[in-house]
N, C-alpha and C positions, 0 to 999 in steps of 0.2 A: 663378805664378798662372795664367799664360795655357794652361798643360797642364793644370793643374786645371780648368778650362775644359772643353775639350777632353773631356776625358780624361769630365766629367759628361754632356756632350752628345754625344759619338761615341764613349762608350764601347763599347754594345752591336754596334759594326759594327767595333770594330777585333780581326785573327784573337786566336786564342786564343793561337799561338808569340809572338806582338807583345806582349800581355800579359804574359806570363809574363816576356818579356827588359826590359819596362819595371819591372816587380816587382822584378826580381834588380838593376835597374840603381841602382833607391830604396833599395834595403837598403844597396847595396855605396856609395852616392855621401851615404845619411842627408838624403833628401829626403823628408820626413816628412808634408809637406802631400800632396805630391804620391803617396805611400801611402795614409795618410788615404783621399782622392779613390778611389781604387782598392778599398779594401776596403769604404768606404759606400755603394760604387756595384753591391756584389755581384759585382764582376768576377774577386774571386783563385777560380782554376783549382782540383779537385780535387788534381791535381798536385802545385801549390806550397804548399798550406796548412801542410802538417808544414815547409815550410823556411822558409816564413814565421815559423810561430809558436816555432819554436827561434831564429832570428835574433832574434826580436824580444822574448826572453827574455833571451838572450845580452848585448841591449844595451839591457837593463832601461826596456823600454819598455812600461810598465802599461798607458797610457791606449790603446795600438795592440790591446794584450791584450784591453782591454775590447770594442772595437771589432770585433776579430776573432771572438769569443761572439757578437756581437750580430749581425753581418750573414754571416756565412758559415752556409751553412746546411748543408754536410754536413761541417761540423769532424770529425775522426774521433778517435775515445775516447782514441789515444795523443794527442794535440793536446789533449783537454780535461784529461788527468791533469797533462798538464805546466806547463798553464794553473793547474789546479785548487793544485798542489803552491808552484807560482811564487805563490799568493796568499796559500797560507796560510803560507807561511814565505819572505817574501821577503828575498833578497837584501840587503846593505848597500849604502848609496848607489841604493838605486831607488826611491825617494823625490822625487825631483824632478820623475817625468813623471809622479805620480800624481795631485798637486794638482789637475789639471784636473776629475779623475773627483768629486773633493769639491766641486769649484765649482761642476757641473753638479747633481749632487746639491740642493746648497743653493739654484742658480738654480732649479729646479722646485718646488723645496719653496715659497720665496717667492712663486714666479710663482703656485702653486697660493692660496695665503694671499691673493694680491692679488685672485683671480677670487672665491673666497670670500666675500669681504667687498666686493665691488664692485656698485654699485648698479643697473649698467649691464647685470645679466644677468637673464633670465627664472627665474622659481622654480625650473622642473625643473633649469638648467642650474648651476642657483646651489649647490641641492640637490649637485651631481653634483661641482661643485669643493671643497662642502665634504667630502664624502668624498672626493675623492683629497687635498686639505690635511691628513686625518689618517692618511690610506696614506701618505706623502709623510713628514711629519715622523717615522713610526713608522718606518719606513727609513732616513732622515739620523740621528737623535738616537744618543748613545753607540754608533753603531758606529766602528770605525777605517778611515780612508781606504782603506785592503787587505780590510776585510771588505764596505765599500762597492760594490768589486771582483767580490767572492763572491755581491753579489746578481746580478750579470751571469746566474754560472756556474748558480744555482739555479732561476732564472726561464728560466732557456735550453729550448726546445721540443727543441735536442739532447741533452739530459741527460736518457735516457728511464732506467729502472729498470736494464738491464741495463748499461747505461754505467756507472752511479754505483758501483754494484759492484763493478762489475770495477776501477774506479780506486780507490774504499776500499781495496782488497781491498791496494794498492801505496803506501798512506800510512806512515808512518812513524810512531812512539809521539810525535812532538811535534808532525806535522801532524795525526794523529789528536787531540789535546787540543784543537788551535785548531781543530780542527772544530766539535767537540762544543758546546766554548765559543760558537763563534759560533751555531751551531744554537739551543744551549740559550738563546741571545740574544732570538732569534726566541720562541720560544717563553713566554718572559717578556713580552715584547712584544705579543703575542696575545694573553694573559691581561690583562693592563694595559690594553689597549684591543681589547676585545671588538668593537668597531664598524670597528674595523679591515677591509678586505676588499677583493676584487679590484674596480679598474672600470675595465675594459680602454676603456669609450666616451671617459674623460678626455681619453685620447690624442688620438682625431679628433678631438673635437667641441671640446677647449682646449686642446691641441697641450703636453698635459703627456704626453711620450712616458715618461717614467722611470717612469708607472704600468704600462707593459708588463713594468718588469724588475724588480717585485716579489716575492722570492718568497712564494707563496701559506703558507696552514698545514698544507695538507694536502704541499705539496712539501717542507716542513720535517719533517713528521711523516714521511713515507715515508723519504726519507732519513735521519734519526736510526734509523728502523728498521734500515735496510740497518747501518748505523755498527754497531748491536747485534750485528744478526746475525755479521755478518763477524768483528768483533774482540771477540767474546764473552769469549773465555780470557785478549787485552789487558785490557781492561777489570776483570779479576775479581782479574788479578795488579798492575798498577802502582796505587801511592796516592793517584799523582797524579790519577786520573780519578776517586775515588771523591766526593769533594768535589761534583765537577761532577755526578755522577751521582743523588747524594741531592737536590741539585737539584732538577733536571729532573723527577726521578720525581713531589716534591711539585706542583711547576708542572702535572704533567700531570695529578694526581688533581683538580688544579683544572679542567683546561679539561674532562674527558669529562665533568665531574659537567653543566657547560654543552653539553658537544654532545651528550650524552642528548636534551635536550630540541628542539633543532633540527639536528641533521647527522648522515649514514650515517658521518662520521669517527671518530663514538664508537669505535666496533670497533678502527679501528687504532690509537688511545690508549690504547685498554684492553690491545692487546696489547704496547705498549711499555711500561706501567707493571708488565706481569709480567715482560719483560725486564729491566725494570732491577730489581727486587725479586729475581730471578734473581741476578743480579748482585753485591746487597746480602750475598744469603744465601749464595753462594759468597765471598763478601771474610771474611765470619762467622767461616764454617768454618775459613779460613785463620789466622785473626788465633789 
């Protein structure tokens, strides 16, 4: 406790080699608070992130995972693939350091719910909790503790377009399913509640930070695009994705027919509904 201390108040002054030997020393000794402290204080080195975030794979440490997305800011693309692959097909027995990531989850959902209906806040701000309470629930509700995880990756400011790809590009035909599946989640979700939306103010101004790691529709739609693009001839040959993919295409005639009317998004729905129609009509031809 007392180096988590420490370690929040003199982090920024202690050298960068001191760091780095304290990092390797919490891996190699499973001093886990005292990581924690380290990584939410922005202090892991460019250096040691790739050895972090394999150690911390290795010893199926989700909730460290999540953490490391969230506050390291120049994770680098092999880091987030490995991140990204560890989520969506995890490990057996990594299950037990995840629970927290669902705890937190449902403690902002609640916490949001309480400020909502609390009598104690001004209109605007009451306003403000009642939209992050249905950001918040539309995030918790039927996802699974590991795709919980995946909103870390999706909402991440490091996950720009040419990242995502490049890691698609090295999924597997059964991480690629749990992709789509979880995407095509979102997307359902979006549709089902339209009022859904980003309010990044929740965070400062009611200290509900999980509405930072939302990911948005438009980050859901771009990347489903990417999924298209990349593994078009997956997509066209396993049966497995067709299911998921007839889907999708329906959900999505639903939402442009709505962002005609209000969002430049339309365009890039319209261009994923002739992908996956692409898609349909190549599975066609095959059958």
């Amino acid at each position: 406790m007392g180096n988590c201390l420490m370690i929040q108040k003199l982090g920024f002054f202690i050298s960068r080699d001191a760091i780095i030997l304290i990092l390797e020393a919490s891996l190699v000794l499973e001093l886990w608070e005292l990581l924690e402290t380290i990584i939410v204080q922005g202090l892991v080195v460019h250096s040691s992130s790739s050895n972090l975030v394999q150690s911390l794979i290795e010893k199926k440490r989700s909730d460290l995972l999540c953490l490391c997305v969230m506050h390291i800011s120049d994770l680098q693309a092999p880091d987030l693939l490995s991140i990204l692959k560890y989520f969506l097909s995890p490990p057996k027995h990594a299950y037990n350091c995840v629970v927290s990531v669902r705890k937190e989850w449902e403690s902002q959902a609640l916490l949001a719910i309480e400020k909502a209906t609390s009598q104690n806040l001004s209109k605007k701000r009451s306003d403000l909790a009642k939209q992050a309470s249905i950001l918040l629930m539309t995030a918790h509700d039927d996802f699974s503790t590991f795709e919980l995880c995946l909103h870390y990756v999706f909402a991440s400011p490091n996950l720009d377009e040419l990242t995502l790809s490049s890691s698609v590009r090295r999924l597997n035909s059964s991480e690629m399913l749990s992709l789509i599946r979880y995407l095509g989640k979102w997307l359902m979700k979006y549709e089902k509640f339209p009022q859904a939306g980003p309010c990044p103010k929740a965070a400062s101004k009611l200290g509900l930070k999980a509405c930072l790691w939302v990911p948005s529709l438009e980050s859901v739609v771009t990347s489903l695009g990417l999924v298209l693009d990349d593994h078009f001839s997956s997509l066209v040959l396993y049966s497995d994705f067709h299911e998921e993919l007839k889907l999708i295409e329906d959900i999505m005639k639903s939402l442009v027919a709505e962002a005609r009317l209000c969002c430049p998004i339309a365009n890039v729905l319209q261009n994923l509904i002739k992908d996956v129609g692409l898609c349909e009509a190549e599975k066609s031809e095959l059958v």
